[in-house]
Structure formats: structure tokens, C-alpha cells
C-alpha positions as CSV (number, residue, x, y, z in Angstrom):
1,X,107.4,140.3,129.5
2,X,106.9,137.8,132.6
3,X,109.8,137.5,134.0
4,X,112.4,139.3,132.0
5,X,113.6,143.1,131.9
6,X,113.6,143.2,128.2
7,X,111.9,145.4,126.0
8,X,108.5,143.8,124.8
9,X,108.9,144.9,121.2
10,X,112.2,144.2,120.6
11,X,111.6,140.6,121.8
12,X,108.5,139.8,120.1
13,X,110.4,141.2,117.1
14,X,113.4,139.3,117.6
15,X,112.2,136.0,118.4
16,X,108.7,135.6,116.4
17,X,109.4,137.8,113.5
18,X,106.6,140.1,114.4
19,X,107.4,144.2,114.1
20,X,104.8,145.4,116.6
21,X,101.6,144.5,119.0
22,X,99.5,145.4,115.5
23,X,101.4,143.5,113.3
24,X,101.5,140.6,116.0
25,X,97.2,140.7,115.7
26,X,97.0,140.8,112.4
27,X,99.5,137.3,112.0
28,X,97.3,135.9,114.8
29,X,94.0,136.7,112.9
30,X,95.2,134.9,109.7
31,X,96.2,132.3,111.6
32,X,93.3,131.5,113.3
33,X,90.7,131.8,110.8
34,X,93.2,129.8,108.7
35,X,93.8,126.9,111.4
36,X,91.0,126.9,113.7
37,X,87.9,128.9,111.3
38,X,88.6,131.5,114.3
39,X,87.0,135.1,113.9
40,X,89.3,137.2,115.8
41,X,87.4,140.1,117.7
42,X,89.8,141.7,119.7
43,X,93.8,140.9,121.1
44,X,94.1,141.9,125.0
45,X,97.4,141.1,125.4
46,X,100.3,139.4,124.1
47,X,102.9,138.1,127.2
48,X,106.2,136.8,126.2
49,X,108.5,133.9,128.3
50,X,111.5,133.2,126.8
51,X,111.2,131.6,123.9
52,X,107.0,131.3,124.2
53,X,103.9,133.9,124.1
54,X,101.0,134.0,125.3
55,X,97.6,136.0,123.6
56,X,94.5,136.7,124.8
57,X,91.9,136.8,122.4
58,X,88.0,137.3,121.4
59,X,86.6,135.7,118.8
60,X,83.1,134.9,117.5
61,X,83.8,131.3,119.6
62,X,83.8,133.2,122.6
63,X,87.6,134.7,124.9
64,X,90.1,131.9,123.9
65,X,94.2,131.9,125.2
66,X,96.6,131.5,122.4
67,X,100.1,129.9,123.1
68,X,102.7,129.3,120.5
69,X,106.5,128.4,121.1
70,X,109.5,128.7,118.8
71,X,111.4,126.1,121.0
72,X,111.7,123.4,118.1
73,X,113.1,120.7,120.1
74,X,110.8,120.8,122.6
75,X,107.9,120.6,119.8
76,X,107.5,117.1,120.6
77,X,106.8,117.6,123.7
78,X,104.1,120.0,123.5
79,X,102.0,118.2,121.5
80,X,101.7,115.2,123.8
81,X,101.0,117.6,126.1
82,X,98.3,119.3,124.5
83,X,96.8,115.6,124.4
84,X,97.2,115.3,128.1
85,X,95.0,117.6,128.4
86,X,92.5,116.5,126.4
87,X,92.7,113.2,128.2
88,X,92.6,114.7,131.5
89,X,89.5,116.7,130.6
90,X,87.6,113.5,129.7
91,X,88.4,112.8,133.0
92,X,86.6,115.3,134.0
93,X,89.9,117.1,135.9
94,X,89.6,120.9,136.0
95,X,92.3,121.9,133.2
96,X,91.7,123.9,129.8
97,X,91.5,121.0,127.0
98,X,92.9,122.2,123.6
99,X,89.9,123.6,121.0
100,X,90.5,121.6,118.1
101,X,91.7,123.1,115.0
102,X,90.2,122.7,111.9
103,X,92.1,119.3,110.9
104,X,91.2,117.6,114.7
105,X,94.3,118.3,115.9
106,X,95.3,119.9,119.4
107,X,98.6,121.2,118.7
108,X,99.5,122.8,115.3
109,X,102.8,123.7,113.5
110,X,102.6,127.4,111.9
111,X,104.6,130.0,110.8
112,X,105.9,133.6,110.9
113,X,107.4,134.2,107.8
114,X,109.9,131.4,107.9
115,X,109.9,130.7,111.6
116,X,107.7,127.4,112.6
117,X,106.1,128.1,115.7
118,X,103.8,125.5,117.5
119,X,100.7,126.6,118.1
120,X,97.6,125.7,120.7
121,X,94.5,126.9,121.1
122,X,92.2,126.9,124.7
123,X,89.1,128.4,126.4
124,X,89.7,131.2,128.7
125,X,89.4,130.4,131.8
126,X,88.4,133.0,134.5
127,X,89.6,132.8,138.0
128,X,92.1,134.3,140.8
129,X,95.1,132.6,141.9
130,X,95.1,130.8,144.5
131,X,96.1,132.6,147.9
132,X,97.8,130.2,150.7
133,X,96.3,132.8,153.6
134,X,92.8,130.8,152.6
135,X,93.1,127.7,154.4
136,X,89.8,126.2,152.5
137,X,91.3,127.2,149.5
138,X,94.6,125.5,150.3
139,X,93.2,122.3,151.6
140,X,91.4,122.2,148.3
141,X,93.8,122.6,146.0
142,X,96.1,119.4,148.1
143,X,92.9,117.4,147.4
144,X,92.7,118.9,143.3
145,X,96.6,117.5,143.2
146,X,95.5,114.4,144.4
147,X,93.1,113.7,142.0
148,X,95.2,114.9,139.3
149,X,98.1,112.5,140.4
150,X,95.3,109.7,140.0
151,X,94.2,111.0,136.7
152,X,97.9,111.2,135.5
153,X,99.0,107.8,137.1
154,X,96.6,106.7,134.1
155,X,98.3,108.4,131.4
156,X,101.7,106.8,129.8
157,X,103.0,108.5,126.8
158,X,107.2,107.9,126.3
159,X,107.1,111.1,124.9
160,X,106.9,112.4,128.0
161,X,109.4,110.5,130.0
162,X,112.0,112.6,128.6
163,X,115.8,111.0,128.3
164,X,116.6,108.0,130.3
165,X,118.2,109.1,133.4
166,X,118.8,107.2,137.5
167,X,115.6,108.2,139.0
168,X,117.1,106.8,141.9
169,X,116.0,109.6,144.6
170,X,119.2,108.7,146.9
171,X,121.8,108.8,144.4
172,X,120.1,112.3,142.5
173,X,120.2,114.4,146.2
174,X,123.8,113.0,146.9
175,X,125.3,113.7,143.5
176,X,123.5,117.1,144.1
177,X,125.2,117.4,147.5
178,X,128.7,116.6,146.3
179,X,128.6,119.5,143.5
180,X,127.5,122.2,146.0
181,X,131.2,123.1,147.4
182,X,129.4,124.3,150.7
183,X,126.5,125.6,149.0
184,X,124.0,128.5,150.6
185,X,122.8,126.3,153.5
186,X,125.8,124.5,154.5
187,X,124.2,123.3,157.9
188,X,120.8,122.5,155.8
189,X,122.7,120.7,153.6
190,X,124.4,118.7,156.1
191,X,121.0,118.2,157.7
192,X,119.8,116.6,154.5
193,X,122.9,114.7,153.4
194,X,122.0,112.5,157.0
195,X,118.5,112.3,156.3
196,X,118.9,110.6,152.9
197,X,121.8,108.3,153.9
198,X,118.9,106.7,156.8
199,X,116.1,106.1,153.7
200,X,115.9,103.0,152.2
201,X,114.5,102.8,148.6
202,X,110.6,105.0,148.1
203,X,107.8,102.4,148.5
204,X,106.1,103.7,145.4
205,X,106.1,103.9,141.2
206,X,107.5,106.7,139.2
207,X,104.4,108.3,137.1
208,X,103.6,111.4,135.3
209,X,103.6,114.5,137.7
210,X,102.5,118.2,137.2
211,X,106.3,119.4,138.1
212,X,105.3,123.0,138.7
213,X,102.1,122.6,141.0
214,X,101.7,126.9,142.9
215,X,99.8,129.2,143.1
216,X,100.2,131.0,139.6
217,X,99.4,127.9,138.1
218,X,95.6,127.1,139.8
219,X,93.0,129.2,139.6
220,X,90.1,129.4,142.1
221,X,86.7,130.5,142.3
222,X,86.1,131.0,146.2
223,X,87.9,127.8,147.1
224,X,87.2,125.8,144.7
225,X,89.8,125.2,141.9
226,X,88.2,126.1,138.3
227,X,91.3,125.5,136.4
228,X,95.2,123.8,136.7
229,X,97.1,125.4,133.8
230,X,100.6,125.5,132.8
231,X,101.8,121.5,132.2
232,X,105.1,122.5,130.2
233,X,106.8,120.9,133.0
234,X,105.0,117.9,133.1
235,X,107.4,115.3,134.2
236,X,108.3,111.2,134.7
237,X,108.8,111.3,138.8
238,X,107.3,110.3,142.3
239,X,104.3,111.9,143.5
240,X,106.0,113.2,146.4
241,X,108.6,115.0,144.4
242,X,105.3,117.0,142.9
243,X,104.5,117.6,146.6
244,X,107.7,118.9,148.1
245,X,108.1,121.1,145.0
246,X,104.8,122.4,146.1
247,X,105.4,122.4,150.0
248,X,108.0,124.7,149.1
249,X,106.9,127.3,146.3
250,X,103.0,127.1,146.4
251,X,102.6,130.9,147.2
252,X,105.0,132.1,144.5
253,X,102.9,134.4,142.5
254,X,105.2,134.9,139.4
255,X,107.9,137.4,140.2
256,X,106.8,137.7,143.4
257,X,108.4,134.3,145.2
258,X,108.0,133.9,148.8
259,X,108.1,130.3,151.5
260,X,105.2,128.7,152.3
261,X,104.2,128.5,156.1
262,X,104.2,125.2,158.0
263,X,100.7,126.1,158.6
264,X,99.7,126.1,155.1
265,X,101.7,123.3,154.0
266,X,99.9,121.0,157.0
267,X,97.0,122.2,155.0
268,X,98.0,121.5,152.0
269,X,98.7,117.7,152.7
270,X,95.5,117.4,154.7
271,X,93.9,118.2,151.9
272,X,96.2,115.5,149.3
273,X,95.4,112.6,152.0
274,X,91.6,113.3,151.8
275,X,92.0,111.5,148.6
276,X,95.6,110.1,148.0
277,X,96.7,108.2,151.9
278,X,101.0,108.6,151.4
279,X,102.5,105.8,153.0
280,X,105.0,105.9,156.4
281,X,108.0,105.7,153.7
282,X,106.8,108.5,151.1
283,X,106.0,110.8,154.6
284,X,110.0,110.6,155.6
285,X,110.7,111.1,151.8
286,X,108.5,113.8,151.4
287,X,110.2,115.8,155.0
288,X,113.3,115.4,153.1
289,X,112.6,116.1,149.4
290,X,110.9,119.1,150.9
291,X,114.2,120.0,152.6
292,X,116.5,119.5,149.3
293,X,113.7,121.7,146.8
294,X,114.1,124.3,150.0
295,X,117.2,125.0,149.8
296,X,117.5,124.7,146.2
297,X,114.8,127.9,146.4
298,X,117.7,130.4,148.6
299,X,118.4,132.7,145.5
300,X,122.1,133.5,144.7
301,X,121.8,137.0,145.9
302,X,119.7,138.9,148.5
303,X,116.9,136.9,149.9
304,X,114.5,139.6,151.1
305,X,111.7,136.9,151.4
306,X,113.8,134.7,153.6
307,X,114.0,131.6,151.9
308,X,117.5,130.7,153.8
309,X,115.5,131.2,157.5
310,X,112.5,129.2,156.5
311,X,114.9,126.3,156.0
């Protein structure tokens, strides 16, 4: 499990129709030589998120990652994704582009028993997450987001706009603000309720944006990034939304959350502007989108890490 306290059988049971870790490996074998003319070697590891899985596997093709989801209305969604990806390889950004299956096809509807799951197929892609105590490896990975903002700002597919909704950045933090009664940073939040009310209107277009741009999501090799996983996010926003989301969580190592220095952050943005320059207007935005995703981070209970005193 990732992030959950359930038991791993029961769920994979439960949710995918699968009785055990054996019985999972022997769907995923028949599926891939069925789908994809995969051999299947070996299974590592199955990992289950909510209502996705994740499985490492050898095959005669080499160590592939299979993910599959049973979230149907989200379906859609991960099949634009999956060519995103293959887009944004062509582009020649560092991400794991889909292995085609046997029809051409990047993302494929399958089943257990009766339950369609979709499916996607990609290389394995070896590398450690990134750590924000290297400060080469942290001014890299700003510049990687920058170039993947350009590759993205390329790409329009409705499907991944999601519903219509007010992008308007003033009018989203203040309707936030008025549903907080009080809220975990009340003097934070006052701070930010008179930094928005001085902005006038972002001097920049809304594009596709990674949404979820940390540290578990970018591996490295030294300080170089080898791989940005993990689009499921993928969202219709402002760049600088991408990079306060990332000012603020980009050390989190799954469960194990933590702020990001001012040090690294300075880092972080040094590296972005090496290849995307952020205007005077997107820099105030960013100091106070930064501020709102912070204090959005103060968990509801203890806060060992210290989220409320970094704000």
C-alpha cells in the first residue's frame, strides 16, 4: 500500500478481483502476452493507491512498469494522458512514453473477471528521487520544469481541461478564504487575503501544467533528471500555480512530507528562469500562490514537520 493502512490482500482482492500476489501475476501474464505479445519473466511488486496499482515486471522486452486503474470516470482522462506522453517524448522531455500494445494503442481497456480496468504499459526507469539538500540537483530539476512547461504549453487536448470552472486566481483564493472559518493559520491567512486584494489580473495564459511537480515524482541520476513520472494530475492552470505547488512540497518523499527551505526554493527558481524568465506580475503571484498552497499543506492534526512555522 502507498499511503494507506490497509491490508494489501484484502484490497487488491477487493478492488481488482484478484485473491492473492500469485493470482494477481498470473492475470498480469495473460494480459500481457494477450495485449502487448509481453513474455512475463518475473512480478517484483505490486503497489496499490486507492483505486490504481502499480507492477513491476520482467519480461523478454526488458523491466517494464505496469499501471491499471479501476476509476471508470476518470478513464478518459488517462488515455489522453498516456498520449501526452508520447507527445512529450517526441519532444525529447525526459518522461516514460507508453510501449504500444499490440493494436498501436497507449492506453488499453481490460478486465478482471467482469471489472474493466485501464491499463498502460512503460519502460522502467531507474533512478533516485530527487533530494532538495543537492543544490545542483535542485537547480536542475527548476530548469527540467521549465522545459516541460514549454513542451506542455504546446499540447491542447479538451480532454484535459477538465469541467469549465472561474480560473480567475483572485476570485479562487478569496472564495477559499471565506470558507475557512479561521482556518489553521489565521494570521497567514489574513496575510494572504491582503496580498491578493493588491494584484491586478496574471500577465500570462492558462496551459497544461504537471500539477504534482516533487520530489517522488523526478528521478535523478547525479543531478541530472532521467525521468518525470506520475501526470495523473495533469492540469489546465498557470505556470506559476505548478511552481508554488512545488515551492511548497518539492521534498515530500511519499509519506514522508516535510517544507521546503527558502534556500532550496531560491534554487529551485534559479534553475526555472535559466530557461523560462517569469515576469514582475507572475513573481508577486507566485510569493502569494506560494503562501495559499502553504498553508493549505498545515495538516489537520500534529504537525511534527512544521508546516504551520515555515509559513
Amino acid at each position: 500500500m502507498l499511503w494507506e493502512s490497509s491490508e494489501p490482500r484484502e484490497a487488491l482482492r477487493e478492488r481488482f478481483g484478484l485473491d492473492s500476489f500469485g493470482d494477481a501475476v498470473s492475470w498480469l501474464t495473460k494480459v500481457l502476452a494477450e495485449g502487448w505479445a509481453l513474455e512475463v519473466e518475473a512480478c517484483e511488486r505490486i503497489l496499490i493507491s486507492d483505486q490504481n496499482a502499480i507492477a513491476w515486471v520482467s519480461t523478454d522486452q526488458g523491466a517494464l512498469v505496469v499501471k491499471w486503474s479501476r476509476a471508470q470516470e476518470r478513464f478518459g482522462k488517462f488515455t489522453a494522458i498516456a498520449e501526452l506522453l508520447r507527445a512529450l517524448h517526441e519532444q525529447g522531455v525526459p518522461v516514460a512514453a507508453p510501449v504500444p500494445a499490440v493494436d498501436g494503442q497507449s492506453r488499453v481497456i481490460v478486465h478482471s473477471g467482469a471489472l474493466p480496468l485501464s491499463m498502460t504499459v512503460q519502460p522502467q526507469v531507474i533512478g533516485d528521487l530527487l533530494e532538495i539538500s543537492d543544490e545542483s540537483a535542485v537547480r536542475r530539476a527548476g530548469a527540467c520544469l521549465a522545459d516541460l512547461h514549454r513542451a506542455l504549453a504546446k499540447y491542447d487536448d479538451s480532454s484535459l481541461r477538465g469541467p469549465d470552472q472561474d480560473f480567475d486566481l483572485r476570485e479562487r483564493i478569496e472564495s477559499w478564504l471565506e470558507h475557512q472559518d479561521g482556518g489553521l493559520a489565521p494570521a497567514a491567512s489574513a496575510r494572504l487575503r491582503e496580498q491578493v486584494a493588491s494584484l491586478p489580473p496574471i500577465d500570462a495564459e492558462r496551459q497544461l501544467i504537471h500539477n504534482d511537480y516533487r520530489a517522488s515524482n523526478i528521478l535523478m541520476d547525479g543531478s541530472e533528471v532521467v525521468a518525470v513520472i506520475d501526470f495523473d494530475e495533469v492540469a489546465w492552470d498557470y505556470c506559476v500555480r505548478d511552481l508554488a505547488n512545488s515551492f511548497v512540497v518539492l521534498g515530500t518523499h511519499f509519506t514522508k512530507w516535510q517544507p521546503t527551505p527558502t534556500s532550496a526554493r531560491e534554487l529551485f527558481l534559479e534553475g526555472y528562469e535559466l530557461v523560462r524568465q517569469l515576469s514582475d506580475l507572475e513573481r508577486r503571484w507566485l510569493t502569494t500562490l506560494t503562501l495559499w498552497r502553504a498553508i493549505t499543506a498545515i495538516p489537520g492534526g500534529d504537525d511534527p514537520a512544521g508546516w504551520a512555522d515555515a509559513l
